[in-house]
C-alpha positions as CSV (number, residue, x, y, z in Angstrom):
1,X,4.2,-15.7,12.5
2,X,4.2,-12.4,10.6
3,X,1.3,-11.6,8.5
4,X,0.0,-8.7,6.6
5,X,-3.1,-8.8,5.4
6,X,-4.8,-6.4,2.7
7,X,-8.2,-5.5,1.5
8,X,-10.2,-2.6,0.3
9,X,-9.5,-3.1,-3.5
10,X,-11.9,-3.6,-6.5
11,X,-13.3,-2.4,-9.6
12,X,-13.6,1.5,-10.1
13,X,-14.2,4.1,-13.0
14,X,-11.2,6.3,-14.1
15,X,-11.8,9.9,-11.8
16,X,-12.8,7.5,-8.4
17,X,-11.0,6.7,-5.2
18,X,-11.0,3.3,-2.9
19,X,-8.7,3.2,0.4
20,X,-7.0,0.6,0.7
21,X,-6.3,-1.0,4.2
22,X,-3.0,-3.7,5.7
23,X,-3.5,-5.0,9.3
24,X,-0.3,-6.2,10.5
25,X,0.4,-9.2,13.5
26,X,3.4,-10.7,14.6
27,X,5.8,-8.0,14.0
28,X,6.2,-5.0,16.7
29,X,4.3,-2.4,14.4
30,X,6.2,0.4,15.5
31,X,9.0,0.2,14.8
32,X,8.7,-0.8,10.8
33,X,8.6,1.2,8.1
34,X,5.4,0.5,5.8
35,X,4.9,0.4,2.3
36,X,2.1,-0.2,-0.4
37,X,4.0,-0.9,-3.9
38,X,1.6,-2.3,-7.0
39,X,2.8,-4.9,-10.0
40,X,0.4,-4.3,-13.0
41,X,0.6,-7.3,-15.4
42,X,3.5,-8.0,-17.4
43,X,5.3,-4.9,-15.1
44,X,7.8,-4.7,-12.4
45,X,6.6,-4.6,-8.8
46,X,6.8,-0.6,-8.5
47,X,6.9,0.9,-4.6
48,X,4.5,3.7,-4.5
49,X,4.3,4.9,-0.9
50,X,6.0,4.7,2.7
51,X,5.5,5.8,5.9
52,X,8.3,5.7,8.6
53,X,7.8,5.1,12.4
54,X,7.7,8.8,13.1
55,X,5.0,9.6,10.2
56,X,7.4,10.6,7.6
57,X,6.0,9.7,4.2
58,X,7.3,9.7,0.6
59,X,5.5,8.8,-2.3
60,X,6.4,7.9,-6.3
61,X,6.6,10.4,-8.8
62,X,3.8,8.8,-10.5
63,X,1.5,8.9,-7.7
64,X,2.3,12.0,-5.7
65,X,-0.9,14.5,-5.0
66,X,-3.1,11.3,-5.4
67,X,-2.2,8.9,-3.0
68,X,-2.1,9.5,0.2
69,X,-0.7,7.1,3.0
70,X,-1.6,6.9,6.4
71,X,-0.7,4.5,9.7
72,X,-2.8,3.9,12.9
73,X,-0.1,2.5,15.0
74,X,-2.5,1.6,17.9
75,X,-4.4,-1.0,15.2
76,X,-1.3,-2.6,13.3
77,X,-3.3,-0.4,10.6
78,X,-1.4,1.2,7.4
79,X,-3.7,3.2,4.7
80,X,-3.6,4.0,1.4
81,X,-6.2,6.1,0.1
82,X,-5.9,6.8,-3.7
83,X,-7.6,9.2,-5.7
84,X,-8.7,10.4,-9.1
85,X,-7.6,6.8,-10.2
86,X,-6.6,5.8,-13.5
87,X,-6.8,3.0,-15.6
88,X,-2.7,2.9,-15.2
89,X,-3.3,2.1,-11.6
90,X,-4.7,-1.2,-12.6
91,X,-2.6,-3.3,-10.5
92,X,-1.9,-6.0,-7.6
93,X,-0.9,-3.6,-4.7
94,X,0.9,-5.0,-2.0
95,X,1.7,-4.2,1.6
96,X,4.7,-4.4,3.3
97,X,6.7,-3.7,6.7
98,X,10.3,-3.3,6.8
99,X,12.7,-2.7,9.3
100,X,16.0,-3.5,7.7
101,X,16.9,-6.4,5.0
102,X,16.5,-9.3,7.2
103,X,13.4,-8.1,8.4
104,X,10.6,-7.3,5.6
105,X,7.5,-8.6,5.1
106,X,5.2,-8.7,2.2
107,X,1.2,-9.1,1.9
108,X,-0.3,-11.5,-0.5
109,X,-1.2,-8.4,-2.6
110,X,-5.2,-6.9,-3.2
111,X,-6.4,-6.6,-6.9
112,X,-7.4,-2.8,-7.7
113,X,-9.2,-2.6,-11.4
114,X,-9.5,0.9,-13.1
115,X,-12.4,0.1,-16.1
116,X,-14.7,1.9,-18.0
């Protein structure tokens, strides 16, 4: 059974930073591609960030030089640490692992609140 499990959101002021963390089972880790993509409410899911097997990364246009993705391949481990956040990062952000169509996998998403 395949699970991806998220955590390290919350509440924040606009100008702060959280890292966000996925631990992945039942899937051989290395060999997936993983992503973190958000769905603010009434918006589309948007993909943010990915990070290949090899450590190859590529990032939104709206988040590049803040967010900043990372995987730790010996802990099933993929990071996302985000910085100078803003209240238009208010969203659901969701992992996931992908290795072609048939085989992607989706978190059940982490709740990260930009607020005054």
């Amino acid at each position: 059974q395949v699970q991806l499990v998220e955590s390290g959101g919350g509440l924040v002021q606009p100008g702060g930073s959280l890292q966000l963390s996925c631990v992945a089972s039942g899937i051989s880790f290395n060999v997936y591609t993983m992503g973190w993509c958000r769905q603010a409410p009434g918006k589309e899911r948007e993909c943010v960030a990915a990070v290949t097997p090899t450590g190859a990364t590529n990032y939104g246009d709206s988040v590049k030089g803040r967010f900043t993705i990372s995987r730790d391949n010996a802990k099933n481990m993929v990071h996302l640490q985000i910085n100078s956040l803003q209240p238009e990062d208010t969203a659901v952000y969701y992992c996931n692992a992908r290795r072609n169509p048939s085989n992607l996998y989706w978190g059940q998403g982490t709740q990260v609140q930009v607020t005054v």
